[in-house]
Phi, psi and omega in degrees: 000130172265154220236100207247095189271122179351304207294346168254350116344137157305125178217158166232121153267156153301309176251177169302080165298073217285309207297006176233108195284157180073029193251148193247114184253135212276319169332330180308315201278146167313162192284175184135213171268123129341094146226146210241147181257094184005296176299273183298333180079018182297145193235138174209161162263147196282052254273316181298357191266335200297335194303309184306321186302350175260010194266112168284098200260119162293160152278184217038359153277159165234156198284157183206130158266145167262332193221183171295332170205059160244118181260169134201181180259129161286127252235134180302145193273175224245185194275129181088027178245163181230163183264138197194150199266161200249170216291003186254011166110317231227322196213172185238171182187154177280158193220155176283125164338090178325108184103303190321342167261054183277169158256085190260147172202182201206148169223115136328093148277143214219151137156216156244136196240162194293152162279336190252170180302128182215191174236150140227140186239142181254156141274145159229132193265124200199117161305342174324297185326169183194159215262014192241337192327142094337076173243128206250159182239157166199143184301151179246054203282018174274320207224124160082178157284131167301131158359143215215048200222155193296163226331048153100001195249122160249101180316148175213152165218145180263139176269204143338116202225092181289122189268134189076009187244280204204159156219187190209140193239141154226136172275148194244152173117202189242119145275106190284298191239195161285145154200185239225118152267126146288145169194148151254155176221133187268155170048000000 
């Protein structure tokens, strides 16, 4: 076995040591990032990293540079926001969930309906609505008779849209009975 002697090796301590020679003491350094340099094995601190170090981050927050080496923090975003950058470009900032102020409800339409090709319009009354809503409709063949129309499809167009009231839909076509509309309403 060969016999290697110690006293030329390199060692890192923590503290400052006399009894151990060539020893590299981590106390020599600035507070920061550890970092060793691939080739040499050389130890440093990392210094544009130190900044982070002051930042107390809740959890779920994240650290946001303002500058190359000013952080702060963003505060975890509040349920149905998404994180999304504002129109110039320049910050990032939480945002409403596209669609979170959805609605869904369902109507029994009832009444008389036309025999020939015709339009009929309904109101439905949902406090929801809004004069900006989005609304999509689909037939309800759970609740109430399906549409009496081939595989369930009626053209429609929304009307009139009372906000906190009502909206109003009309169907183009021959509607034979009553049957149960789905809908949702965005925004």
């Amino acid at each position: 076995m060969a016999y290697t002697n110690y006293l030329d090796s390199t060692f890192v301590t923590q503290t400052q040591n006399q009894t151990v020679p060539n020893a590299f003491y981590l106390g020599s350094l600035s507070s920061g990032v550890l970092e060793v340099t691939t080739t040499t094995g050389a130890l440093s601190v990392n210094a544009p990293l130190t900044s982070l170090g002051n930042i107390t981050v809740a959890t779920g927050s994240l650290p946001v540079g303002l500058t190359s080496s000013t952080y702060q923090e963003l505060a975890i975003g509040a349920a149905n926001t998404v994180l999304t950058v504002n129109s110039g470009g320049t910050a990032i900032a939480w945002s409403a969930l596209p669609g979170s102020t959805a609605h869904k409800g369902t109507a029994l339409l009832t009444g008389t309906f036309p025999t020939t090709s015709s339009e009929t319009t309904f109101t439905i009354s949902d406090t929801n609505v809004t004069s900006s809503s989005i609304i999509i409709i689909s037939f309800d063949t759970t609740v109430g008779a399906s549409p009496p129309v081939q595989a369930n499809v009626l053209p429609y167009t929304i009307g009139t849209k009372s906000a906190g009231v009502s909206f109003q839909v009309t169907f183009s076509g021959i509607i034979a009975s009553a049957f149960t509309i789905s809908y949702i309403i965005v925004g």
